[in-house]
N, C-alpha and C positions, 0 to 999 in steps of 0.2 A: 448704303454701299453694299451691306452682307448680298441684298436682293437685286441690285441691279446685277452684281456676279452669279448670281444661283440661276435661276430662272434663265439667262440665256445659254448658259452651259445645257441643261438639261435638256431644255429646246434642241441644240445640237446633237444632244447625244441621240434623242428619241427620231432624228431626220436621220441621222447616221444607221440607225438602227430597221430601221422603215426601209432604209435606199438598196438594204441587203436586197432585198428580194425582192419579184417585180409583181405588179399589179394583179391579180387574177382575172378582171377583164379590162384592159386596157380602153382607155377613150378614143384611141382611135390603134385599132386592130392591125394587123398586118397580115394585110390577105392571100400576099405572093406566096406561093408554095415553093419551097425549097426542099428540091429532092435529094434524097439521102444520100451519101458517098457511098457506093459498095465497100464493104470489108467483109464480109464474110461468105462464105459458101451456104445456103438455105439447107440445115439441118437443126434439129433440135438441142447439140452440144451449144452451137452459136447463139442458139435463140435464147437457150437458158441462161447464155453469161448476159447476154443483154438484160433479161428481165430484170436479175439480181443485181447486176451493176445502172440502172435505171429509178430502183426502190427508192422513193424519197424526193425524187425529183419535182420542182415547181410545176402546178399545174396552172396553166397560163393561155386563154381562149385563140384560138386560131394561130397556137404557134405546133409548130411537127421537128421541132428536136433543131439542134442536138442535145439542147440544155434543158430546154420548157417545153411542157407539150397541153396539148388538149384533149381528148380521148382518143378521138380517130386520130389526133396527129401521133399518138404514141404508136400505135396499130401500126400505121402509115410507115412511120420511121422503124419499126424491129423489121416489119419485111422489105422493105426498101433499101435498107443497107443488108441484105440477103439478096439482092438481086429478083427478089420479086415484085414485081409492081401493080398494087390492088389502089380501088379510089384513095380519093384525100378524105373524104365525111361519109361516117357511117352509113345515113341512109342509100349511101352509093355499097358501100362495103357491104352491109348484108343482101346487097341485089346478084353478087358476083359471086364465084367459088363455088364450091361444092356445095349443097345444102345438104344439112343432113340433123339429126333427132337429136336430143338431147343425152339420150340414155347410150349414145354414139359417139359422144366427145373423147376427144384425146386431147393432148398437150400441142399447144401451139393452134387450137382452134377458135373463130371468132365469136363471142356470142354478143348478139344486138337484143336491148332493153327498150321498152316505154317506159320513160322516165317521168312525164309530166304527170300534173297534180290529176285530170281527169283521163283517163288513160284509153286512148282511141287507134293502138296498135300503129303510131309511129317510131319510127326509131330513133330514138334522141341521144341514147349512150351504147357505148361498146367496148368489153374488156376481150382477152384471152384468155383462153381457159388451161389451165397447168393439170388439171384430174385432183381426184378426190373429194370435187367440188369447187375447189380453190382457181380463185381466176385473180389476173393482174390489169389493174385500169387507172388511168388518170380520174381522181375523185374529185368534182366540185365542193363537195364535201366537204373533205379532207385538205384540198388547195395543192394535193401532191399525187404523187402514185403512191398506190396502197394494195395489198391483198384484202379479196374478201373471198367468202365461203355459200356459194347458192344453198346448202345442205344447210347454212344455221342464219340465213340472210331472208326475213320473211321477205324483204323490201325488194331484194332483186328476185328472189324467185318467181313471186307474182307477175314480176315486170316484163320476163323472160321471153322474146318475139321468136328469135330466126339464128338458127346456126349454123356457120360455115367453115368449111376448109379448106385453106389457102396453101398450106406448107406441102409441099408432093412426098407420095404414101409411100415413096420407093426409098428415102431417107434411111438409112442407118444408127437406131435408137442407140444413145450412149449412155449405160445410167452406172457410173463409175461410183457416183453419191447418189441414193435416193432422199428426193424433199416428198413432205406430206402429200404432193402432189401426182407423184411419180409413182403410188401404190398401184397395181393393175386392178382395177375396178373400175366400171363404169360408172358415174353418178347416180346417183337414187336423191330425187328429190324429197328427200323426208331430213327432220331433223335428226340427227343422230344423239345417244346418248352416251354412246360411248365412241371415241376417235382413235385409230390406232395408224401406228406406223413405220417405220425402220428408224429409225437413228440416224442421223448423217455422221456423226464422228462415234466411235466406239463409248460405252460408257461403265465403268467398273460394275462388274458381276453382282457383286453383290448390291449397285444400288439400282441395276436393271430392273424396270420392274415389269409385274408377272404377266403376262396374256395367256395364261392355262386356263382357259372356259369361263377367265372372267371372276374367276371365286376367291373366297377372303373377306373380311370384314375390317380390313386395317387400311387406313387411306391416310394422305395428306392431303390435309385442308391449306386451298391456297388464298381463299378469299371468300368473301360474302359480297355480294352483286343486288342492286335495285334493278330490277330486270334480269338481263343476260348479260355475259361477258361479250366484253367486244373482237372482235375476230383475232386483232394483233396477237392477244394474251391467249387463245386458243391453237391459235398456227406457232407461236413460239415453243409452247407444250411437246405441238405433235413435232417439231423441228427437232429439236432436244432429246424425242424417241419415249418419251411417255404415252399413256393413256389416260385421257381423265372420264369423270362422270360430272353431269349436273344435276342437282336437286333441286328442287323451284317447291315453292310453298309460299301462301299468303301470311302478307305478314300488316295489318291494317288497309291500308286502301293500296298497297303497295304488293308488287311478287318480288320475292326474297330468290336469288340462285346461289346456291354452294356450289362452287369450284374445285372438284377433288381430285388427285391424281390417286391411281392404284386401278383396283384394288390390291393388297398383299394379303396373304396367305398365312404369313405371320407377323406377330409386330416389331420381333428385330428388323424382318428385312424393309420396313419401312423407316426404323427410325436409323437403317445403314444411308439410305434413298434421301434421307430431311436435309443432311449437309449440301448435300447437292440441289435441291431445290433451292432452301433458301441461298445460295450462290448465283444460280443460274435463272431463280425466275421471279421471285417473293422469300425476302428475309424475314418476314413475319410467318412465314410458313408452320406449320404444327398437325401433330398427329392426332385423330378423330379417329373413332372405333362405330363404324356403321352398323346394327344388326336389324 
């Protein structure tokens, strides 16, 4: 009796649990396009509540919003409900717009990827680019929207085809909050080791920490990494208005990365800085003396 109760509950509960979310490629797809309701006027205040109200969203093959999207149906759906109307699939998206360099990107720009395993310059995926590197894309991956970072992303960098711009130049930039992305800097395709950037909410003086040339030998250690940290825990750093460094060193068959925030200057102002990390980003957080 215990088993004929147990096993069919659980069954249910795991159907239940599964029925959340929908399929990532569907068995049979739906290929009608449905085009976006205008709501907003095509500027970049509009396009950034989309992005950030978007984060997270199910990624889901041949659908274009409002709930699930696919890469170009994300694309597709932030300018379409701006009243601008570019193709439904990438390889149409980077044939239109403005073409323009990489070292040229601005926020709200499209950039098209060769994503297949042998890479013969088709275009298979496509995010937006926000600056500083940082671009927003429906991830097969990941099965949602995600941020990722071309400046720490060996994967997309190499992929890198064709950039374009869609959003008109005559817009009126609103940066009431800057995100990591929002820094005035063109991209540099290089790995960076050190990531810097404003703070989006203010954060007490004393646990700000220092950007004076970089110098100090006092840091907080947020982590130890088999490889590289993954983008999320890097964009939350620079969000939050830190800086961090990485250290990479072999450690048997394996590269070891340390995750540091600072550097500080002295080691009060780091261990003012510790409460707040471990709150806001890593509770195991601790203070390291680098020389």
């Amino acid at each position: 009796m215990f088993k004929t109760f147990y096993y069919p509950s659980l069954f249910l509960l795991l159907v239940l649990l599964t029925a959340c979310k929908p399929p990532h490629h569907p068995s049979n797809p739906n290929y009608a396009i449905k085009k976006p309701v205008v709501k907003y006027k095509p500027n970049k205040k509009n396009l950034d509540k989309m992005v950030k109200d978007l984060q997270g969203s199910p990624y889901v093959w041949a659908e274009e919003g409002p709930n699930n999207f696919d890469c170009s149906g994300f694309t597709y759906y932030m300018y379409g409900s701006m009243g601008i109307e570019i193709p439904r699939v990438a390889r149409e998206q980077a044939k239109k717009g403005q073409r323009i360099k990489a070292s040229e990107l601005v926020y709200g720009d499209l950039i098209f990827f060769d994503t297949d395993k042998r890479r013969r310059g088709n275009i298979t995926h496509v995010g937006m680019y926000l600056g500083n590197g940082w671009f927003t894309h429906a991830s097969t991956k990941n099965h949602e929207i995600i941020y990722s970072n071309l400046n720490t992303s060996t994967y997309y960098k190499k992929r890198l085809r064709i950039c374009r711009r869609y959003l008109p130049s005559t817009e009126t930039l609103v940066q009431n909050e800057l995100a990591p992305w929002e820094k005035k800097e063109t991209i540099q395709l290089k790995i960076p080791v050190i990531a810097k950037t404003i703070p989006k909410k203010p954060i007490p003086v004393k646990a700000m920490p220092l950007a004076q040339k970089d110098i100090g030998h006092y840091y907080i250690q947020v982590g130890s990494f088999s490889g590289k940290p993954n983008d999320a825990i890097l964009y939350k750093i620079t969000r939050l208005g830190y800086q961090y460094k990485l250290i990479q060193f072999p450690m048997g068959n394996k590269e070891i990365t340390k995750l540091l925030i600072g550097p500080y200057l002295k080691k009060n102002l780091a261990f003012n800085a510790l409460p707040h990390v471990k709150k806001q980003i890593q509770k195991n957080a601790f203070i390291a003396e680098i020389r």
